[in-house]
TILO-182814 format. One record per residue (C-alpha): x, y, z. Coordinates in steps of 0.05 Angstrom, whole numbers, always signed. Each point is the difference from the previous one (the first is absolute). Example, Ala and Ser with C-alpha at 12.3 -4.5 7.8 and 13.67 -1.06 7.14 Angstrom:
2
<site east="+246" north="-90" up="+156"/>
<site east="+27" north="+69" up="-13"/>
This chain:
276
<site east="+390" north="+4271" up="+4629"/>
<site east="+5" north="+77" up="+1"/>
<site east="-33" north="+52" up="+39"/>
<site east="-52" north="+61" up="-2"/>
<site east="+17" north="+57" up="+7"/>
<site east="-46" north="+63" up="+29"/>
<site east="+20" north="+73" up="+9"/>
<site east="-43" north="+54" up="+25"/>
<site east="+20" north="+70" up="-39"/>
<site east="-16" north="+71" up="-2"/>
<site east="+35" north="+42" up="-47"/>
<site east="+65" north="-39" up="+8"/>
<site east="+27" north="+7" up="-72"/>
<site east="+65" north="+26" up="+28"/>
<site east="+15" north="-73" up="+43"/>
<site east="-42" north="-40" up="-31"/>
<site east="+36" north="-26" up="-58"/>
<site east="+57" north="-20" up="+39"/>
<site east="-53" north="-35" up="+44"/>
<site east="-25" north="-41" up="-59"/>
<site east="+67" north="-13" up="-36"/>
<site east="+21" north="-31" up="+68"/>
<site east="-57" north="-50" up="-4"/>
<site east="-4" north="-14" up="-80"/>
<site east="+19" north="-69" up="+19"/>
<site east="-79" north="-8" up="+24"/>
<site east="-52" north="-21" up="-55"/>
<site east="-55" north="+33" up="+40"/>
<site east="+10" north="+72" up="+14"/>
<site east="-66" north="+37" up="+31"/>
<site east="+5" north="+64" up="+12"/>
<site east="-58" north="+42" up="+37"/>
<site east="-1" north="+68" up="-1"/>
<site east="-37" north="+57" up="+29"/>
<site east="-21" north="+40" up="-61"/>
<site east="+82" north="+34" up="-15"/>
<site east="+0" north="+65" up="-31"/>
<site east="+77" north="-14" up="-29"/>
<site east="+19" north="-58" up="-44"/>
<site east="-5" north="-53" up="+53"/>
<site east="-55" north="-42" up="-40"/>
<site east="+35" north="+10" up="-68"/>
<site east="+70" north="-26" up="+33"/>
<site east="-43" north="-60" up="+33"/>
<site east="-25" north="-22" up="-70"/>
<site east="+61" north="+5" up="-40"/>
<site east="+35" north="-41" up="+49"/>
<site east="-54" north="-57" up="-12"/>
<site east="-42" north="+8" up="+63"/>
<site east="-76" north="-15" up="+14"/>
<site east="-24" north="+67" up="+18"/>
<site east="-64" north="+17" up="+48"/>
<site east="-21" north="+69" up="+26"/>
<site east="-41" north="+10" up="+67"/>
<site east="-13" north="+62" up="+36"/>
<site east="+54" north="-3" up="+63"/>
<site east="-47" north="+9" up="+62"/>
<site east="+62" north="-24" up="+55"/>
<site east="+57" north="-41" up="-17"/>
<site east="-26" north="-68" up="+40"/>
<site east="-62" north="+5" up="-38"/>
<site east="+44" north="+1" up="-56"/>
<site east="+42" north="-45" up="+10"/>
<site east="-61" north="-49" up="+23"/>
<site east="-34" north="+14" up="-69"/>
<site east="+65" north="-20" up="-39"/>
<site east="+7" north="-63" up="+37"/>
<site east="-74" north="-26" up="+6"/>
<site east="-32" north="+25" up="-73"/>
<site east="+53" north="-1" up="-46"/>
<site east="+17" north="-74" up="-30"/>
<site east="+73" north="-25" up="-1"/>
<site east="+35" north="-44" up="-40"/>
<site east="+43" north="-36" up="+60"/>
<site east="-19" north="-14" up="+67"/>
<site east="+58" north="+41" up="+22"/>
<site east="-8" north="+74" up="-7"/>
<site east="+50" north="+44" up="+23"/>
<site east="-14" north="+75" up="+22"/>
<site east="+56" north="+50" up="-4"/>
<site east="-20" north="+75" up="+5"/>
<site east="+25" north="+37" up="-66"/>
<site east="+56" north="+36" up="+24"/>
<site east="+38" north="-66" up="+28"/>
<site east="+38" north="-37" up="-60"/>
<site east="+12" north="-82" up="+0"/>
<site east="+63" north="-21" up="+9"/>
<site east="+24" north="-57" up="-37"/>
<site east="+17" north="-42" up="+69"/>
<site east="-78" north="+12" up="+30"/>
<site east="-23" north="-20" up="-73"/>
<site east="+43" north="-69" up="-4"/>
<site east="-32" north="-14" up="+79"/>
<site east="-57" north="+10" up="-21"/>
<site east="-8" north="-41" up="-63"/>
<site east="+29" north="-55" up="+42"/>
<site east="-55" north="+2" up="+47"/>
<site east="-59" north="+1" up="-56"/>
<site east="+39" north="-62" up="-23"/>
<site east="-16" north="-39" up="+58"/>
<site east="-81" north="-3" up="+4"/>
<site east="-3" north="-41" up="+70"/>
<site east="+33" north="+59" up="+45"/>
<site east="-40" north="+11" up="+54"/>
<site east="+3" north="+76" up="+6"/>
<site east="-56" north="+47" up="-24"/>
<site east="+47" north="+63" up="-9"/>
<site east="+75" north="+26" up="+16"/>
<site east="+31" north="+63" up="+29"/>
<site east="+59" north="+30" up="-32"/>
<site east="+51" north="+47" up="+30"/>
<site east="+9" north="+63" up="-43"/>
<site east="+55" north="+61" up="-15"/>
<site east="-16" north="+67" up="+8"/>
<site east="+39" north="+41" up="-56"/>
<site east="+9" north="+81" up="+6"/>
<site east="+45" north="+43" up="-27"/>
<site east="+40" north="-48" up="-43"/>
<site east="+11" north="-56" up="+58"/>
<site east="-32" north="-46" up="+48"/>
<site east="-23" north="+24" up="+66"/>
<site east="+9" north="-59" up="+42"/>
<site east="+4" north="+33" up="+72"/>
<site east="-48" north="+55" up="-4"/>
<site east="-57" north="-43" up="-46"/>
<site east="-9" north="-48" up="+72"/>
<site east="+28" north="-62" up="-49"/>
<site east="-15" north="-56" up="-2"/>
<site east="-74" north="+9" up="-7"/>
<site east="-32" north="-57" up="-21"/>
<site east="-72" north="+10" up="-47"/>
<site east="-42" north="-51" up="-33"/>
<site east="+6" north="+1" up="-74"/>
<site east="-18" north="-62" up="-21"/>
<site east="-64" north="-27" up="+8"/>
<site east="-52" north="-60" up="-25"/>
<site east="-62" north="+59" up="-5"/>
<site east="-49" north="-39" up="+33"/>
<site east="+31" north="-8" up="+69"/>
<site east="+18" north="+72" up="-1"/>
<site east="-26" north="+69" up="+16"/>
<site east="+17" north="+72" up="+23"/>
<site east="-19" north="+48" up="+53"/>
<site east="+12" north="+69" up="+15"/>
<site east="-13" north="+53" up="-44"/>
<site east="+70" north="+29" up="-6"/>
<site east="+64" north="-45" up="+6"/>
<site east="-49" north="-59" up="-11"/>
<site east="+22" north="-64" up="+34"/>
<site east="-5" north="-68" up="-33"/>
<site east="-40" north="-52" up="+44"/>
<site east="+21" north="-67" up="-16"/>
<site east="-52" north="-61" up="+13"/>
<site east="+50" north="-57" up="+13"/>
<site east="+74" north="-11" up="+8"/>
<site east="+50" north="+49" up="-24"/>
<site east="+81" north="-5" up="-26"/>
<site east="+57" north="+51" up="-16"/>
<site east="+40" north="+14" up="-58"/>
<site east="+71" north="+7" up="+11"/>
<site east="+5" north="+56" up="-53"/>
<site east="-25" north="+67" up="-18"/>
<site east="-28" north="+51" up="-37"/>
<site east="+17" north="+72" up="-4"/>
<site east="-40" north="+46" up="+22"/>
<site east="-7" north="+76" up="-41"/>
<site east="-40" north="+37" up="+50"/>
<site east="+24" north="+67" up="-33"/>
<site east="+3" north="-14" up="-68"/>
<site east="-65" north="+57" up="-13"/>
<site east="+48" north="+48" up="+41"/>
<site east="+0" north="+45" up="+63"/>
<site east="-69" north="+38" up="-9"/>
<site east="-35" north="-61" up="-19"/>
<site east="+17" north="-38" up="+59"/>
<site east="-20" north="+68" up="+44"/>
<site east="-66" north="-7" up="-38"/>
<site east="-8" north="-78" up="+4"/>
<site east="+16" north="+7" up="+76"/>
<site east="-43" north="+55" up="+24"/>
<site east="-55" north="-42" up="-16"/>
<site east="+33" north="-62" up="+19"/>
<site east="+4" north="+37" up="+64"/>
<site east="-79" north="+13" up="+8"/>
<site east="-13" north="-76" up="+1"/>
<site east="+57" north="-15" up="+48"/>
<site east="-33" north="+55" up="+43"/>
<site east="-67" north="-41" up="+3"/>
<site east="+37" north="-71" up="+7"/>
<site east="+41" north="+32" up="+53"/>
<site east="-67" north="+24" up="+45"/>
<site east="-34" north="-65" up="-16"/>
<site east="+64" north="-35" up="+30"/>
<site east="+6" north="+53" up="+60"/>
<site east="-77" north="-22" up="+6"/>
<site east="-2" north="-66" up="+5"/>
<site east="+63" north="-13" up="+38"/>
<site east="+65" north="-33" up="-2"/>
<site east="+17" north="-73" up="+5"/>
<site east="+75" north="+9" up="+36"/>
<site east="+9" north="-75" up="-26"/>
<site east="+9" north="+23" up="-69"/>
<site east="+71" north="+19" up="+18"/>
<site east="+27" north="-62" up="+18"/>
<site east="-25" north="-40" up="-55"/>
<site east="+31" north="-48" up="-34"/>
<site east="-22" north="+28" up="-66"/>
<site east="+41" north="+68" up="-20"/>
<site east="-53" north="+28" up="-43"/>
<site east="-52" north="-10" up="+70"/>
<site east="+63" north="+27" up="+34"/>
<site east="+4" north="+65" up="-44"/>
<site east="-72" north="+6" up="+0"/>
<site east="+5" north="-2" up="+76"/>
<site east="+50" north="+54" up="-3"/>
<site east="-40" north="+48" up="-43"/>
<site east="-70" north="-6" up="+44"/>
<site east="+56" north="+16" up="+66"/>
<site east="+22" north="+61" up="-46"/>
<site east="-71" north="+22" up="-2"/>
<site east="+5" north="+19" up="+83"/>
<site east="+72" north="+28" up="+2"/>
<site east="+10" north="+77" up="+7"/>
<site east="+48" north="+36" up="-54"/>
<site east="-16" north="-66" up="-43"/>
<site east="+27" north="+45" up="-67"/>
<site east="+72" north="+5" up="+32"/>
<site east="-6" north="-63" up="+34"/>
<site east="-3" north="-29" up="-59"/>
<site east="+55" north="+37" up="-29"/>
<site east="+48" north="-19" up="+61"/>
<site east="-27" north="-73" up="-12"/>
<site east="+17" north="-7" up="-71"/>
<site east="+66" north="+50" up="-4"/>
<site east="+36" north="-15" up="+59"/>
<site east="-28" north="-76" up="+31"/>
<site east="-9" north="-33" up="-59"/>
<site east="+60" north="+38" up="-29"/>
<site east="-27" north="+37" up="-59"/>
<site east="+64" north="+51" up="+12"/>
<site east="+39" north="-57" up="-37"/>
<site east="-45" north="+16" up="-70"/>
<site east="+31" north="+61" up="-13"/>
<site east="-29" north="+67" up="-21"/>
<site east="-57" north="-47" up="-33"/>
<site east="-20" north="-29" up="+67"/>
<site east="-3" north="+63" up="+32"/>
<site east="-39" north="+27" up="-48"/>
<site east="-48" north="-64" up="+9"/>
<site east="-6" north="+3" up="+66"/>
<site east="-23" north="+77" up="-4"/>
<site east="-45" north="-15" up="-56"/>
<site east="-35" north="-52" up="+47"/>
<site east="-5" north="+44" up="+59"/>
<site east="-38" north="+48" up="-35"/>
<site east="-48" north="-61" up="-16"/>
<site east="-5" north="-14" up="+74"/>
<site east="-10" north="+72" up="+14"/>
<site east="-59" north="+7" up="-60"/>
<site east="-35" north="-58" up="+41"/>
<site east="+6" north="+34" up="+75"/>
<site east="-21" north="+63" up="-25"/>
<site east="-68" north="-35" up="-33"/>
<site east="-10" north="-38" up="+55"/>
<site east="-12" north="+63" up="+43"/>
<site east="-38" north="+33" up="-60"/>
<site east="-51" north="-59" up="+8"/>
<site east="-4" north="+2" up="+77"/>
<site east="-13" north="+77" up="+5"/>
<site east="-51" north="-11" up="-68"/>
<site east="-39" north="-51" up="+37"/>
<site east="-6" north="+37" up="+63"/>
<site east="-30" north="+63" up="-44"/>
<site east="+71" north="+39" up="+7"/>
<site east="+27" north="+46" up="-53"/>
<site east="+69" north="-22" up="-26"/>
Protein backbone atom coordinates (compact mmCIF):
# COMPACT_ATOMS: atom_id res chain seq x y z
CA UNK A 1 0.00 0.00 0.00
CA UNK A 2 1.40 3.54 -0.74
CA UNK A 3 0.78 6.83 0.66
CA UNK A 4 -0.80 10.46 -0.07
CA UNK A 5 0.88 12.91 -0.29
CA UNK A 6 -0.24 16.85 0.48
CA UNK A 7 1.89 20.01 0.15
CA UNK A 8 0.75 23.45 0.85
CA UNK A 9 2.60 26.00 -1.78
CA UNK A 10 2.97 29.54 -2.59
CA UNK A 11 5.10 30.48 -5.36
CA UNK A 12 7.62 27.76 -4.56
CA UNK A 13 8.77 26.93 -8.16
CA UNK A 14 12.34 27.39 -7.04
CA UNK A 15 12.10 24.21 -4.24
CA UNK A 16 9.38 22.69 -5.30
CA UNK A 17 10.51 20.35 -7.87
CA UNK A 18 13.03 18.91 -5.76
CA UNK A 19 10.10 18.54 -3.28
CA UNK A 20 8.12 16.46 -5.76
CA UNK A 21 10.97 14.46 -7.39
CA UNK A 22 11.74 13.36 -3.71
CA UNK A 23 8.22 11.88 -3.38
CA UNK A 24 7.59 10.51 -7.17
CA UNK A 25 7.49 7.21 -5.53
CA UNK A 26 3.68 8.29 -4.29
CA UNK A 27 0.71 7.60 -6.75
CA UNK A 28 -1.27 10.34 -5.15
CA UNK A 29 0.37 13.71 -5.16
CA UNK A 30 -2.11 16.71 -4.05
CA UNK A 31 -0.83 19.74 -4.09
CA UNK A 32 -2.83 22.98 -2.70
CA UNK A 33 -1.85 26.13 -3.47
CA UNK A 34 -2.64 29.64 -2.60
CA UNK A 35 -3.24 31.26 -6.00
CA UNK A 36 1.12 31.43 -7.09
CA UNK A 37 2.01 34.12 -9.28
CA UNK A 38 5.38 31.96 -10.56
CA UNK A 39 5.23 28.58 -12.15
CA UNK A 40 4.39 26.71 -9.01
CA UNK A 41 0.99 25.21 -10.51
CA UNK A 42 2.55 24.46 -13.97
CA UNK A 43 5.62 22.52 -12.06
CA UNK A 44 2.78 20.70 -9.86
CA UNK A 45 1.00 19.40 -13.03
CA UNK A 46 3.85 18.29 -15.05
CA UNK A 47 5.08 16.31 -12.25
CA UNK A 48 1.57 14.39 -12.27
CA UNK A 49 -0.09 16.00 -9.24
CA UNK A 50 -3.90 16.66 -8.41
CA UNK A 51 -3.95 20.30 -8.19
CA UNK A 52 -6.56 22.55 -6.03
CA UNK A 53 -6.41 26.35 -5.42
CA UNK A 54 -8.03 28.10 -2.26
CA UNK A 55 -7.57 31.53 -1.15
CA UNK A 56 -4.82 31.13 1.99
CA UNK A 57 -6.73 32.93 4.94
CA UNK A 58 -3.98 31.35 7.89
CA UNK A 59 -1.94 28.38 7.44
CA UNK A 60 -4.05 26.03 10.09
CA UNK A 61 -7.07 26.87 8.17
CA UNK A 62 -5.13 25.68 5.44
CA UNK A 63 -3.82 23.04 6.40
CA UNK A 64 -7.37 21.92 8.00
CA UNK A 65 -8.98 22.44 4.48
CA UNK A 66 -6.38 20.10 2.77
CA UNK A 67 -6.84 17.43 5.24
CA UNK A 68 -10.77 17.43 5.83
CA UNK A 69 -12.16 18.38 1.99
CA UNK A 70 -9.78 17.08 -0.27
CA UNK A 71 -10.17 13.08 -1.01
CA UNK A 72 -7.13 10.76 -0.77
CA UNK A 73 -6.26 7.80 -2.28
CA UNK A 74 -4.56 6.03 0.99
CA UNK A 75 -5.47 6.34 4.42
CA UNK A 76 -2.01 7.53 5.08
CA UNK A 77 -1.30 11.02 3.99
CA UNK A 78 1.83 12.50 4.66
CA UNK A 79 2.39 16.44 4.95
CA UNK A 80 5.81 17.83 4.24
CA UNK A 81 6.00 21.69 3.73
CA UNK A 82 7.53 22.38 0.15
CA UNK A 83 10.81 23.42 0.94
CA UNK A 84 11.71 20.05 2.95
CA UNK A 85 12.79 17.13 0.42
CA UNK A 86 12.09 13.13 1.26
CA UNK A 87 14.79 11.28 1.90
CA UNK A 88 14.95 7.87 0.64
CA UNK A 89 15.33 6.31 4.49
CA UNK A 90 11.93 8.38 5.80
CA UNK A 91 10.25 7.11 2.44
CA UNK A 92 11.26 3.23 2.97
CA UNK A 93 9.77 3.82 6.97
CA UNK A 94 7.16 4.97 5.86
CA UNK A 95 5.94 2.60 3.19
CA UNK A 96 6.61 -0.01 5.78
CA UNK A 97 4.19 1.37 8.06
CA UNK A 98 1.21 1.81 5.34
CA UNK A 99 2.03 -1.92 4.86
CA UNK A 100 0.90 -2.95 8.06
CA UNK A 101 -3.00 -1.74 8.32
CA UNK A 102 -3.52 -2.96 12.15
CA UNK A 103 -0.89 -0.26 13.75
CA UNK A 104 -2.50 1.38 16.28
CA UNK A 105 -1.15 4.95 15.81
CA UNK A 106 -3.17 7.77 14.16
CA UNK A 107 -0.02 9.87 13.06
CA UNK A 108 4.00 10.05 13.60
CA UNK A 109 6.52 12.81 14.37
CA UNK A 110 9.71 12.97 12.48
CA UNK A 111 12.91 14.64 13.47
CA UNK A 112 14.16 16.99 10.71
CA UNK A 113 17.65 18.84 9.32
CA UNK A 114 17.97 22.29 9.05
CA UNK A 115 20.26 23.05 5.90
CA UNK A 116 21.92 26.74 5.35
CA UNK A 117 24.64 27.77 3.58
CA UNK A 118 25.67 24.47 1.98
CA UNK A 119 25.54 22.30 5.39
CA UNK A 120 23.47 21.12 8.17
CA UNK A 121 22.95 23.22 11.20
CA UNK A 122 22.59 20.75 13.86
CA UNK A 123 23.54 22.93 17.03
CA UNK A 124 22.07 26.19 16.26
CA UNK A 125 18.57 24.60 14.46
CA UNK A 126 17.64 23.20 18.48
CA UNK A 127 17.87 19.43 16.73
CA UNK A 128 16.29 17.05 17.22
CA UNK A 129 12.89 18.56 16.76
CA UNK A 130 10.43 16.20 16.31
CA UNK A 131 7.01 17.34 13.94
CA UNK A 132 4.11 15.27 12.84
CA UNK A 133 4.18 14.51 9.20
CA UNK A 134 2.31 11.74 8.81
CA UNK A 135 -1.10 11.55 9.49
CA UNK A 136 -4.56 9.33 8.87
CA UNK A 137 -6.64 13.00 8.02
CA UNK A 138 -9.45 12.26 10.04
CA UNK A 139 -7.86 12.08 13.54
CA UNK A 140 -5.94 15.14 12.71
CA UNK A 141 -6.06 18.90 12.80
CA UNK A 142 -4.05 22.17 13.19
CA UNK A 143 -4.07 25.24 15.28
CA UNK A 144 -2.41 28.43 15.35
CA UNK A 145 -2.35 30.63 12.66
CA UNK A 146 1.40 30.86 12.05
CA UNK A 147 3.75 27.80 12.81
CA UNK A 148 0.51 25.70 12.85
CA UNK A 149 0.68 22.74 15.19
CA UNK A 150 -0.69 19.34 14.26
CA UNK A 151 -3.23 17.97 16.93
CA UNK A 152 -3.32 14.36 16.82
CA UNK A 153 -6.66 12.44 18.10
CA UNK A 154 -5.12 9.16 19.30
CA UNK A 155 -1.75 7.59 19.80
CA UNK A 156 1.29 8.83 18.12
CA UNK A 157 4.98 7.10 16.90
CA UNK A 158 8.40 8.40 15.58
CA UNK A 159 10.34 7.89 12.61
CA UNK A 160 13.87 7.19 13.06
CA UNK A 161 14.76 9.23 9.88
CA UNK A 162 14.54 12.57 8.36
CA UNK A 163 13.85 15.00 6.03
CA UNK A 164 15.77 18.05 5.07
CA UNK A 165 14.65 21.03 5.68
CA UNK A 166 15.33 24.29 2.92
CA UNK A 167 14.13 27.10 5.01
CA UNK A 168 16.22 29.52 2.67
CA UNK A 169 15.90 28.16 -0.48
CA UNK A 170 13.64 31.69 -1.69
CA UNK A 171 16.78 33.59 -0.20
CA UNK A 172 17.69 36.27 2.41
CA UNK A 173 14.97 39.03 1.60
CA UNK A 174 12.33 36.56 1.27
CA UNK A 175 12.75 35.13 4.58
CA UNK A 176 12.96 39.03 6.04
CA UNK A 177 9.60 39.32 4.26
CA UNK A 178 8.06 35.90 5.25
CA UNK A 179 9.17 36.68 8.87
CA UNK A 180 8.02 40.14 9.50
CA UNK A 181 4.71 38.91 9.17
CA UNK A 182 5.40 35.71 10.70
CA UNK A 183 6.37 38.00 13.48
CA UNK A 184 2.87 39.89 13.75
CA UNK A 185 1.09 36.56 14.55
CA UNK A 186 3.69 35.44 17.07
CA UNK A 187 3.11 38.91 18.62
CA UNK A 188 -0.69 38.08 19.17
CA UNK A 189 0.04 34.28 20.25
CA UNK A 190 2.64 35.64 22.51
CA UNK A 191 -0.03 38.26 24.49
CA UNK A 192 -2.70 35.59 24.35
CA UNK A 193 -0.09 33.25 26.18
CA UNK A 194 1.19 36.19 28.57
CA UNK A 195 -2.78 36.45 29.09
CA UNK A 196 -3.85 33.47 29.99
CA UNK A 197 -0.94 32.26 32.02
CA UNK A 198 1.63 29.68 32.22
CA UNK A 199 1.36 26.05 33.23
CA UNK A 200 5.16 25.63 34.87
CA UNK A 201 4.37 21.74 34.37
CA UNK A 202 4.90 22.03 30.77
CA UNK A 203 8.61 21.97 31.46
CA UNK A 204 9.02 18.86 32.97
CA UNK A 205 7.05 16.87 30.70
CA UNK A 206 7.71 13.81 29.52
CA UNK A 207 6.85 14.81 25.97
CA UNK A 208 9.77 17.16 24.32
CA UNK A 209 7.53 18.84 21.93
CA UNK A 210 5.15 19.90 25.47
CA UNK A 211 8.67 20.46 26.82
CA UNK A 212 9.72 23.02 23.99
CA UNK A 213 6.37 24.43 23.97
CA UNK A 214 6.82 24.97 27.72
CA UNK A 215 10.01 26.67 27.01
CA UNK A 216 8.71 29.14 24.43
CA UNK A 217 5.42 30.36 26.61
CA UNK A 218 8.55 30.87 29.67
CA UNK A 219 10.36 32.91 26.83
CA UNK A 220 7.33 35.04 26.51
CA UNK A 221 8.13 36.66 30.35
CA UNK A 222 12.00 36.84 30.18
CA UNK A 223 13.66 40.31 29.74
CA UNK A 224 16.31 40.73 26.69
CA UNK A 225 14.39 37.51 25.30
CA UNK A 226 16.16 38.50 21.55
CA UNK A 227 19.75 37.94 23.03
CA UNK A 228 18.60 35.41 25.35
CA UNK A 229 17.82 33.54 22.77
CA UNK A 230 20.92 34.13 20.96
CA UNK A 231 23.09 33.11 24.16
CA UNK A 232 20.68 30.00 24.33
CA UNK A 233 21.13 28.71 20.89
CA UNK A 234 25.01 29.98 20.21
CA UNK A 235 26.72 29.32 23.24
CA UNK A 236 24.31 26.51 25.50
CA UNK A 237 23.18 24.53 22.96
CA UNK A 238 26.54 25.10 21.16
CA UNK A 239 25.64 26.67 17.91
CA UNK A 240 29.45 28.15 17.97
CA UNK A 241 30.34 24.53 16.70
CA UNK A 242 28.20 25.32 13.13
CA UNK A 243 30.58 27.51 11.88
CA UNK A 244 30.16 30.92 10.16
CA UNK A 245 26.62 29.28 9.01
CA UNK A 246 25.45 28.87 12.60
CA UNK A 247 26.39 32.18 13.51
CA UNK A 248 24.78 33.58 10.89
CA UNK A 249 21.54 31.44 12.01
CA UNK A 250 21.53 32.31 15.23
CA UNK A 251 21.56 36.21 14.25
CA UNK A 252 19.05 35.65 11.67
CA UNK A 253 16.73 34.26 14.48
CA UNK A 254 17.35 36.97 16.92
CA UNK A 255 16.18 39.44 14.74
CA UNK A 256 12.92 37.16 14.55
CA UNK A 257 12.70 37.35 18.30
CA UNK A 258 13.37 40.97 18.31
CA UNK A 259 10.48 41.64 15.26
CA UNK A 260 8.08 39.86 17.91
CA UNK A 261 9.12 42.10 21.18
CA UNK A 262 8.99 45.12 19.32
CA UNK A 263 5.13 44.21 18.07
CA UNK A 264 4.24 43.15 21.17
CA UNK A 265 4.77 46.71 22.65
CA UNK A 266 3.30 48.23 19.34
CA UNK A 267 -0.03 46.38 20.34
CA UNK A 268 0.09 47.26 24.13
CA UNK A 269 0.65 51.07 23.55
CA UNK A 270 -2.15 50.70 20.38
CA UNK A 271 -4.65 49.30 22.67
CA UNK A 272 -4.21 51.73 25.40
CA UNK A 273 -4.78 54.68 22.62
CA UNK A 274 -0.81 55.47 22.55
CA UNK A 275 1.01 56.70 19.49
CA UNK A 276 3.87 54.36 18.44
Amino acid sequence: MSISVLILTYNEENILPECLESVSWSDDIVVLDSFSTDRTVEIAKAAGARVYQRVYDNEDSQHTYGLKEIPFKHPWVYIPDADEITTPELRDEMLAIAAAPDRPEAAFRVRFKVMFMGRWIRNSSLYPTWVVRLVRPEKAHFVREINSRCVIDGPEGRLRSHFLHYTFNKGLTAWYEKHNRYSWHEARESLKGLRDGFDWKDLISLKPEIRRRGMKELSFRLPFRPMLRFLYMYFFRLGILDGWAGYVYCRLLTTYESMIVFKIAEIRRREKGLSV
